[in-house]
C-alpha positions in Angstrom: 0.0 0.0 0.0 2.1 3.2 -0.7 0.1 6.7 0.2 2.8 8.8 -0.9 5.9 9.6 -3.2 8.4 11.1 -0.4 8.7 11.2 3.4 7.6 8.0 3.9 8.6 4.7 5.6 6.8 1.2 6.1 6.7 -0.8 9.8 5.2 -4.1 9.9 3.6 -4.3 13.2 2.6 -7.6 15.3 -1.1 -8.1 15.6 -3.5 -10.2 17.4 -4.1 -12.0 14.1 -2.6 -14.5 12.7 -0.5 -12.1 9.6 0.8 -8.9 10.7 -0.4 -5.9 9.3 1.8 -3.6 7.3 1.6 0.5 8.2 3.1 2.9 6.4 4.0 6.2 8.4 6.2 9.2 7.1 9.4 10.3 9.1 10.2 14.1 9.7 13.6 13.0 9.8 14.3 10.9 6.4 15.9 12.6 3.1 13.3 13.0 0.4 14.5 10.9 -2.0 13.8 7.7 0.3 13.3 5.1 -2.5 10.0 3.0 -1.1 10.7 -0.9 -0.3 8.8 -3.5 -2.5 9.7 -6.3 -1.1 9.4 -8.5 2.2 13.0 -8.9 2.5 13.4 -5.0 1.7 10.8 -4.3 4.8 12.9 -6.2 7.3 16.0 -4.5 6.3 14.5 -0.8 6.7 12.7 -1.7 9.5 16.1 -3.0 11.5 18.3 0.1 10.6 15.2 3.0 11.0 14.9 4.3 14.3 11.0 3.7 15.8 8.7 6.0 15.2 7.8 8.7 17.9 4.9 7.3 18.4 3.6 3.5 19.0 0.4 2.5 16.7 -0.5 -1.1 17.0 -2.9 -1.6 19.3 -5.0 -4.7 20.8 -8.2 -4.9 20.2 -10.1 -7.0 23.2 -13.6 -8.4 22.2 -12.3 -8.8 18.5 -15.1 -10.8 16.6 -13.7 -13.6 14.7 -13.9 -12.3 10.8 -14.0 -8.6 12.0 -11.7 -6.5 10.5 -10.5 -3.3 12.4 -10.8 0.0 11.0 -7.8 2.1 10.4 -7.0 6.2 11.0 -4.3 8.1 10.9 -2.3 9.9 13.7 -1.5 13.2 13.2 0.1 16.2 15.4 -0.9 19.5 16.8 2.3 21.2 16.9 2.8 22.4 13.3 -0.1 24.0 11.4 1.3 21.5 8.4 -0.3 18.1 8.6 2.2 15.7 10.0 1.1 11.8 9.3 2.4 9.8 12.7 1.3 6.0 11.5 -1.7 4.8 11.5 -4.1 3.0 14.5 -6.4 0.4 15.0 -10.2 1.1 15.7 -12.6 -1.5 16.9 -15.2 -2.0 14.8 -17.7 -2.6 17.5 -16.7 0.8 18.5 -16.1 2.8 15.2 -18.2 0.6 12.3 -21.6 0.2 13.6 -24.5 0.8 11.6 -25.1 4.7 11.3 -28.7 3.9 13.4 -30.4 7.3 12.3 -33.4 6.5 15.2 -31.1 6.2 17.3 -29.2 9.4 17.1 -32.7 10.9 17.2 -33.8 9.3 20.2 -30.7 10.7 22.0 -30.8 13.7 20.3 -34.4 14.3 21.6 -33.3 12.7 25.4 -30.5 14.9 25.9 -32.7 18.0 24.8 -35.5 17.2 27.3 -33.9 16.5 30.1 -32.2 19.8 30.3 -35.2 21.9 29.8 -37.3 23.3 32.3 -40.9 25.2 31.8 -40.9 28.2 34.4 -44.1 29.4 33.1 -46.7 29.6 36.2 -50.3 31.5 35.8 -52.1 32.2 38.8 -55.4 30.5 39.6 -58.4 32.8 40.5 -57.7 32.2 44.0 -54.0 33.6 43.5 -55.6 36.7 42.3 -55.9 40.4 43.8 -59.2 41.3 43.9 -62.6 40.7 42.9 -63.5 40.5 47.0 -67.0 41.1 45.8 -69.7 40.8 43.0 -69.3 43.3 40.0 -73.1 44.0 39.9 -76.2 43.1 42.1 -77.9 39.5 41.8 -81.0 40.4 39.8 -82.7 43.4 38.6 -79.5 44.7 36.1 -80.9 41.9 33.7 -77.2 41.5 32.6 -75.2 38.0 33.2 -74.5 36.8 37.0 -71.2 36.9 38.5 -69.6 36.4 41.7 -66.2 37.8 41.3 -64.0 39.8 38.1 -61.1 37.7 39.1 -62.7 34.6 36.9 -61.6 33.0 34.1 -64.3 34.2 32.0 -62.8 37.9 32.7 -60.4 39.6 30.4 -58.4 40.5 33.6 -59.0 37.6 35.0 -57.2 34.5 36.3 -56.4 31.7 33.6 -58.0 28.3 33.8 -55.9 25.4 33.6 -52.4 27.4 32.9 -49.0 26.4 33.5 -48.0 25.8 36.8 -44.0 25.5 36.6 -41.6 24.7 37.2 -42.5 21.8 34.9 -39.4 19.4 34.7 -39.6 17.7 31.1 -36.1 14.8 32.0 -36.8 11.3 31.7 -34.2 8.5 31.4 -33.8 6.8 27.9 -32.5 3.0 28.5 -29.1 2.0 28.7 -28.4 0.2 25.6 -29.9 2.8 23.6 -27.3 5.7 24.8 -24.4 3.2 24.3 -25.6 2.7 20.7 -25.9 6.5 20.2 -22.4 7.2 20.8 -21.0 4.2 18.5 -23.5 5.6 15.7 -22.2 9.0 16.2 -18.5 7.8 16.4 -18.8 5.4 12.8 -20.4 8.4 11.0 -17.6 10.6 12.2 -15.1 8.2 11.1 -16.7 7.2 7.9 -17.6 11.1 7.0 -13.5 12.0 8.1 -14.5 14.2 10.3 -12.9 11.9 13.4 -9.0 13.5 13.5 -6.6 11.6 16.0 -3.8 13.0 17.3 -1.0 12.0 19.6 -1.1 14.7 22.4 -2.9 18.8 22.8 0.6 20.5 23.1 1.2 23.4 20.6 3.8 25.5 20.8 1.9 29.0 21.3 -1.0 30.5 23.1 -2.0 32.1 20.0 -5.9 32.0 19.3 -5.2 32.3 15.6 -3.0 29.1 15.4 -6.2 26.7 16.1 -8.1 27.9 13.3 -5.2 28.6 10.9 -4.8 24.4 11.7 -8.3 24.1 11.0 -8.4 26.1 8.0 -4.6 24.4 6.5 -5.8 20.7 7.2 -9.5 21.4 5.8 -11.3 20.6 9.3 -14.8 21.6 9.6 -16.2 25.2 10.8 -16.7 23.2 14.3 -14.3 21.4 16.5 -14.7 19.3 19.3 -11.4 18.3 20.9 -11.3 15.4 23.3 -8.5 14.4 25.8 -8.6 11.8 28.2 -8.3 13.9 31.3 -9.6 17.5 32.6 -6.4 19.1 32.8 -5.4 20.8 29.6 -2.7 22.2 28.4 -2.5 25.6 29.0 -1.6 26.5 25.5 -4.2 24.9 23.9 -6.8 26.1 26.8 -5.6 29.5 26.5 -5.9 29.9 22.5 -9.4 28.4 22.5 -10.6 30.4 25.6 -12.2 32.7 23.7 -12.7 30.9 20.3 -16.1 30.2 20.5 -16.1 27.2 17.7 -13.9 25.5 19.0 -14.2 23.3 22.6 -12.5 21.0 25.0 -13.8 18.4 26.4 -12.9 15.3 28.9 -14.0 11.7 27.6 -16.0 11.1 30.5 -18.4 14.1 29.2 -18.5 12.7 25.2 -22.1 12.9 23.9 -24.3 12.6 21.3 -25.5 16.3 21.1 -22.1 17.7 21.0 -20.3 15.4 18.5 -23.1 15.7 16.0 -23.2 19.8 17.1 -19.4 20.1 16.1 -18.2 19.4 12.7 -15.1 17.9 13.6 -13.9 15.8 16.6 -10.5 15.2 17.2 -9.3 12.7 20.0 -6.1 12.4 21.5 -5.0 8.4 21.6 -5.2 8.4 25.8 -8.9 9.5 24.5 -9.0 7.3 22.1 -8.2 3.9 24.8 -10.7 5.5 27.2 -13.4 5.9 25.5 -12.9 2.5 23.3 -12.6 0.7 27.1 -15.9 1.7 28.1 -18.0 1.2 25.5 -17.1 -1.9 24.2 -17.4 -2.9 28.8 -20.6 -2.3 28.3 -21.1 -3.8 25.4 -19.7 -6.9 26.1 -20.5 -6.7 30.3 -22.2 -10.0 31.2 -25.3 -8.5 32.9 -27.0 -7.3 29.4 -30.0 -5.3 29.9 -31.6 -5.9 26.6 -30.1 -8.0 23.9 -32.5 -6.6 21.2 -30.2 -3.8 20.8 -27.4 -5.4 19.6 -26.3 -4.8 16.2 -24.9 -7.9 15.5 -28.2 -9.7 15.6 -30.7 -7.0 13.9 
């Protein structure tokens, strides 16, 4: 598989399978007229005399179907506005590859809306009204309509029937296995639109807040970026430039949703992201105590 004509090298890494998989990743170091290897023997020989790369790619997959291929991105780096390919990594397809459920995404879409709106509206009943201590007009003898108080319903400055009484809570909880599909839906249609970047750490080399979008702008990203780290703590270069860039966030993987990958048009994740997130999905996945296994896209 070549993916380029300069600045790149080949590294044959040792998967779970039974054949290794062959990855080829571009050096910042080699000359640019690096003549490509073609053949097994040629691999082995550049691979022993090439110093590794910066970065360490393979990956194992648990939970690996038998038959299942894993899906494949590349790594690239934050501290150069210039793409910079690192090598490529291994995505799980139970993670990255499920079917692009379009209900589904709706259905969390729709959850994560509700739950986090709240109807203050509250109209006061005729017995919360000032006023109207006593009848408008005599009983009889006026020959116009009877009435015991201008404070009813029936008034224009009355009190309204049946109105809203907030606050009015709208959350309910949408099940389990429908939330975990949501975010491997969202996740495959990231990857299979590229709009899922990953990159091997957040540290840039200035607290500009023009570098982000001149990256964004170089490497073709969308208006919209969602940037993912494993942790918290952010660098403070990178939490400094985007402070005040207002389409472009940080977020931790514990707080990935549904909502605000499909609200941003690019997600990046860092590969610490990357393991976190791919550990707890496919755990619940694949936990023992299933909920529901109607949900499962292996058996729809």
């Amino acid at each position: 598989m070549y993916l380029g004509s300069s600045g790149l090298r080949t590294l044959s890494f040792g998967l779970s399978r039974n054949l290794s998989c062959s990855v080829i990743c571009r050096s910042r170091t080699e000359p640019e007229n690096l003549q490509l290897p073609t053949s097994t023997e040629d691999v082995a020989v550049a691979v022993s005399t090439r110093p590794p790369l910066p970065i360490i790619t393979s990956r194992k997959l648990n939970f690996l179907e038998p038959f299942h291929s894993p899906r494949q991105a590349w790594v690239e780096n934050l501290d150069t506005i210039k793409e910079d390919k690192l090598g490529l990594v291994d995505l799980h397809p139970d993670v990255f590859a499920a079917f692009p459920r379009v209900d589904i995404l709706h259905l969390n879409i729709h959850w994560q809306q509700k739950y986090q709106f709240v109807d203050w509206r509250c109209l006061p009943t005729r017995a919360e009204m000032s006023g109207g201590g006593r009848k408008p007009r005599p009983q009889k003898g006026t020959g116009r309509a009877r009435h015991g108080s201008i404070r009813s319903p029936i008034f224009y400055s009355g009190a309204k029937a049946h109105g809203p009484r907030g606050p009015k809570s709208h959350f309910y909880m949408l099940p389990f296995r429908q939330r975990v599909m949501g975010l491997t839906a969202a996740l495959s249609v990231k990857l299979a639109q590229d709009d899922l970047k990953i990159v091997d750490n957040l540290e840039i080399p200035t607290e500009d807040p023009k570098y982000i979008p001149s990256l964004m702008e170089e490497r073709g990203w969308g208006l919209s970026t969602l940037i993912v780290d494993d942790t918290d703590y952010m660098p403070k270069n990178i939490s400094v430039a985007t402070a005040n860039v207002t389409h472009i966030n940080l977020m931790p993987a514990y707080g990935l949703n549904v909502y605000s990958m499909l609200k941003h048009d690019t997600l990046v994740l860092t590969l610490a992201a990357l393991e976190r997130i791919e550990e707890r999905i496919l755990f619940h996945i694949h936990k023992l105590n299933r909920e529901c296994d109607k949900f499962r896209m292996d058996q729809q």
